[in-house]
N, C-alpha and C positions, 0 to 999 in steps of 0.2 A: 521582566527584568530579573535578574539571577544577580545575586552577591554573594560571594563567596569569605568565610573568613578562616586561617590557616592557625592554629593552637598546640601547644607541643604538651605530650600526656606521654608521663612513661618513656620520655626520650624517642616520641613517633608524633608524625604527623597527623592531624587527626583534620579532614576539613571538611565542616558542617554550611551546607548550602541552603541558603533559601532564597523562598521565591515569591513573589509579588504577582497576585492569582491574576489574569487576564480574561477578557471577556471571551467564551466557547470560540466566537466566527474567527477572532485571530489569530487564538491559538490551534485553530487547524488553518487556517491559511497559512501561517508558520510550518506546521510540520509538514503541509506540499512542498516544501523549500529543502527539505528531509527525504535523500536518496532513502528509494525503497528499502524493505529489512529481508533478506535475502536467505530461502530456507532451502537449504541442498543436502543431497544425501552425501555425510563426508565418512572418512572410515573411520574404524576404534568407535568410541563410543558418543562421537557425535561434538565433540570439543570444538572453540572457536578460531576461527583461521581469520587470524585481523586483515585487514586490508591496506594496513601499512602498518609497521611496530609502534606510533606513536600513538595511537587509535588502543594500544591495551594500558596504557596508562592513565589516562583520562579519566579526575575523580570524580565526575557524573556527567550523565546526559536525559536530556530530559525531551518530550516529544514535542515541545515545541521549540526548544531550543540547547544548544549543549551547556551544562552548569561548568562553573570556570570551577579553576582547580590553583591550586597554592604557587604550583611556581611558574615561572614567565615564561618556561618552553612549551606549559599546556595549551590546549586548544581555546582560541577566543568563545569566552560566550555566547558572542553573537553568531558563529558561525555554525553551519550543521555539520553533525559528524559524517565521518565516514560510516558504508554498512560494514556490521560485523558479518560473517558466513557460518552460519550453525547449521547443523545436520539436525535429522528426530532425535530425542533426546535417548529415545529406545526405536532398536530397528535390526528385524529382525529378531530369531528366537534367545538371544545372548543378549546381556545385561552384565556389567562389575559390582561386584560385590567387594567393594578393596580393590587388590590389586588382584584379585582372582576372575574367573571368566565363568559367570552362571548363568544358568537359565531366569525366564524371567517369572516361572512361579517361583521359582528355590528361594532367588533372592528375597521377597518378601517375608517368607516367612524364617529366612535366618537373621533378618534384621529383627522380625518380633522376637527371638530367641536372642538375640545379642541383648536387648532392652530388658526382657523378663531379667535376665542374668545379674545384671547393672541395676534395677528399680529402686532396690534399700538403700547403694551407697553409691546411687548417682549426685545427688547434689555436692555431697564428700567429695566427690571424685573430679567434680567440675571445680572444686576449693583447688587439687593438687594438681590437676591438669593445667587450670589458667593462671594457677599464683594469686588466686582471687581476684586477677581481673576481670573475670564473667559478670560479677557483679558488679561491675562500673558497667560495664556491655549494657545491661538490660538495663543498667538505671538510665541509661543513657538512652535507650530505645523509648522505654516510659514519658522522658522528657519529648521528644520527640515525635510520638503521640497526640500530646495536650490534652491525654484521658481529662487530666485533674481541671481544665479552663473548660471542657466540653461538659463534663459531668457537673459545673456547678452551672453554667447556663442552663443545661439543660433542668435542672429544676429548680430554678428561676420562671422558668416558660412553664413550666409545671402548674407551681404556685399563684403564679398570674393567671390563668387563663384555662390551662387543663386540669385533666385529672390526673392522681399521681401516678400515672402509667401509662399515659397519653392517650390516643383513643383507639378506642376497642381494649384497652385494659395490655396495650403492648408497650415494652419498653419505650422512650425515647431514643434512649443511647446504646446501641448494643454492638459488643466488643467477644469476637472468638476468637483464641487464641489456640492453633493449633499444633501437635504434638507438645505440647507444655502439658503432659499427664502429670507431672511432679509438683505442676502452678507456680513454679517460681517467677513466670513471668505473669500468669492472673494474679498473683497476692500482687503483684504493685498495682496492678488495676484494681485493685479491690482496696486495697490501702487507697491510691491517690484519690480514689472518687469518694471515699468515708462512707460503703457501702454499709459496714459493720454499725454505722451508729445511724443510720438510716431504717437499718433493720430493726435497732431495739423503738426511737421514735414511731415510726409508723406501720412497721411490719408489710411493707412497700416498697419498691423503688424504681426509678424510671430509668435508675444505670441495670443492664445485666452482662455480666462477663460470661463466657462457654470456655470450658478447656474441653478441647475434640484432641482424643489422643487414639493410635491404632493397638496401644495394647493394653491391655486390660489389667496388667501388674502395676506399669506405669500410673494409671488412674487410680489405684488402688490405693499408691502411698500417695496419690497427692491429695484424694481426700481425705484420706485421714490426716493429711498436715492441715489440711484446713479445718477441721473440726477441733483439731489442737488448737488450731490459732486463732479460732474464728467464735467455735462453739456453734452451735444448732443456725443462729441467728440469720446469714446469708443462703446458708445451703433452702434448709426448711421452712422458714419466715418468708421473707421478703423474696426469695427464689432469684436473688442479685447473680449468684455463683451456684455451674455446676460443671458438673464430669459426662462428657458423652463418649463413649467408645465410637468411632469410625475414621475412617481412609483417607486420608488429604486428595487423594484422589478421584474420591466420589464421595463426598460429603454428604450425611444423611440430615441435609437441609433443605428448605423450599430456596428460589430463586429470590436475589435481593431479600435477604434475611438482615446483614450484618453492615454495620456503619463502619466499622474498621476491623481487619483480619492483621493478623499475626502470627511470627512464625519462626520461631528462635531455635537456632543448631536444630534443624529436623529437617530442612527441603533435601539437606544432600541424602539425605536415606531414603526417600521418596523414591519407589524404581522409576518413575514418570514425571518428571520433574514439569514436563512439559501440559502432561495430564493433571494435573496439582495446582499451576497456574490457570489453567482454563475455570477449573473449579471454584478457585479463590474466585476469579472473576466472574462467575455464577453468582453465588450468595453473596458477595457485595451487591448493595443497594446502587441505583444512578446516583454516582458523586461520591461511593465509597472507596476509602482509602486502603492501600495493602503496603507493609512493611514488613519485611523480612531482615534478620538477623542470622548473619551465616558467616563462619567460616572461611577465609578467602585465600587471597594470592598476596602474599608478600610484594610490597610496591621496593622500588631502589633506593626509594629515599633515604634510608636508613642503611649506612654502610653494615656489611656481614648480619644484619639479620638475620636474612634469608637462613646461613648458613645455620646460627644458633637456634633459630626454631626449628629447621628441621637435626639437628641433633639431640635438639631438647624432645622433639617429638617421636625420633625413633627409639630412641636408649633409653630415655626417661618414662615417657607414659607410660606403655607398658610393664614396665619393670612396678613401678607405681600400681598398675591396675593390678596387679600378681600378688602385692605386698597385702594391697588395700582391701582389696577385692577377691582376693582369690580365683582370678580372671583375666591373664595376661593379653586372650582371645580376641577378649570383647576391642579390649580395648586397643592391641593394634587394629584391628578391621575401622575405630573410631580415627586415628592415625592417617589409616590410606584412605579414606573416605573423601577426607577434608584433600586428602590430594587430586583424587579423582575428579571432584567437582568444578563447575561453570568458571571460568575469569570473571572477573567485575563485571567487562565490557560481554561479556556472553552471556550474563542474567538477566544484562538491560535490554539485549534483545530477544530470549525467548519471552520476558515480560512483555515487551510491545507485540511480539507475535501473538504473545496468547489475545492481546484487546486491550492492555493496560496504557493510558497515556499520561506526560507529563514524568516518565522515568529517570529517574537519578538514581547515585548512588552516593554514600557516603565512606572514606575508609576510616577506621581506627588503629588503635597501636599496628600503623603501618603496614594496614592492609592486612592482618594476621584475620581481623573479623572486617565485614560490611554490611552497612544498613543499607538496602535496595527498597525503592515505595515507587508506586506509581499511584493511580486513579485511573478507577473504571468510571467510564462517559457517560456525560449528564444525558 
């Protein structure tokens, strides 16, 4: 059963869906009831081709059933969507870089070079880029998580019954967060779960956070923001929080490693969006959760939007990244990035193609960002 409820943030609709977990057999008896997800090769760079216009506004869908959306012309809950039509996400020796047409080594590593560039006065730059909405973003991601209700059960179950690290001396709860080299999104997980006073009590803990980021500058200042913030305690103590350098696309992790994955403003710079998903749904555990925060499509609800974000986003960021930054570069390629990327309704289903089920989406300040989550099967 899916409920839907419609909240108004910032003068945008904001509609937060949940769901009422079902038992595994129905909920694939449910998604047979769910036209196949249909993978073709389309031109450009692989973009979703709806299968009627009403099908790309639709504020989630989920694999066993569609999540209802705020206003009465959306799709009933209980019905199944239409398929979306995606092409590979790369295909072919060409890839975009922005609005430019690369190769698909080049592009990796001009993204690393855009990020090196940005490292010191990224977080700054996410204050004057978003108006400091970023940070309602991720707080909002954090709630929607329940790091903070997960981490205090779980050592609860700890103190009952295991040891404080479960058995074989492995986290209970373990959370990676990837391309977050900066940790603004680990420090809430490290904050909600009260890893820092875990550390100084026991020199232990059964939570662990991973921030996996692909560039090595990025990780650079995010640990030393955590050593500001943190001091020795998580890093070297209790080993709650750390920094790995690697690839969202090849993760240098064992299989079902991670209870929930994360993954804020980073999928659309991924060259392999599609390679990236497959991954996440590698080192999640049967029954692990994945939510992404990105970037999105302007929905209509909000009359002229559209128009003022992207004026605000061509004339302003830039100009912004050049003042701030010394970096005008970086930060148009940040600009066309967010354009080039998936629709709502085309993330839900390279998710389900990658193996993710039960996918929805959520939008906020009208669809400018969404939270997309699915679950990999039990």
């Amino acid at each position: 059963m899916i409920m839907t409820t419609a909240v108004r943030v910032f003068g945008a609709n904001v509609v937060a869906s949940s769901s009422r977990r079902r038992a595994v057999p129905s909920m694939r008896a449910a998604a047979d009831r769910i036209p196949r997800i249909i993978i073709s090769s389309t031109p450009e760079d692989g973009h979703a081709a709806a299968s009627s216009p009403s099908s790309l506004h639709r504020h989630g869908r989920s694999s066993s059933s569609s999540a209802g959306a705020a206003d009465p012309d959306a799709a009933d809950p209980t019905r199944p969507s239409p398929s979306v039509v995606v092409g590979s996400y790369v295909s072919g020796p060409k890839t975009h870089f922005g609005y430019e047409s690369v190769s698909i080594d080049e592009k990796e590593g001009r993204v690393k070079k855009v990020f090196a560039n940005v490292a010191d006065n990224y977080d700054v730059m996410n204050d004057f880029m978003s108006g400091g909405l970023h940070r309602y973003w991720k707080d909002e991601l954090l709630r929607m998580t329940g790091v903070k209700s997960m981490a205090g059960a779980v050592r609860r179950l700890a103190a009952s019954s295991w040891n404080d690290r479960g058995e074989g001396g492995r986290p209970l709860l373990s959370i990676l967060d990837v391309a977050g080299g900066t940790g603004d999104v680990a420090f809430r997980f490290v904050d909600a779960a009260d890893c820092v006073e875990r550390a100084k009590s026991s020199g232990s803990d059964e939570v662990s956070v991973t921030v996996c980021d692909i560039n090595p500058e990025m990780l650079r200042v995010g640990e030393a923001r955590a050593r500001r913030r943190y001091g020795a305690g998580p890093l070297d103590e209790s080993g709650s929080l750390r920094f790995v350098e690697g690839n969202a696309q090849s993760l240098p992790f064992d299989d079902g490693s991670f209870d929930l994955y994360t993954i804020a403003f980073g999928l659309r710079n991924v060259t392999d969006v599609d390679a990236a998903l497959r991954d996440a749904l590698r080192v999640l555990k049967p029954g692990g959760r994945f939510l992404c925060l990105e970037f999105s499509h302007v929905t209509n609800d909000v009359p002229l939007l559209a128009e003022l974000y992207d004026a605000y986003s061509f004339h302003v960021i830039p100009k912004l990244g050049e003042v701030v930054a010394n970096d005008r570069d970086s930060y148009q390629y940040l600009v066309e990035s967010i354009r080039k990327f998936c629709t709502q309704d085309e993330l839900v289903t390279r998710m389900e193609a990658a193996g993710f089920e039960c996918v929805r989406y959520t939008n906020m300040t009208g669809g400018i960002v969404a939270v997309h989550e699915g679950w990999k099967p039990l």
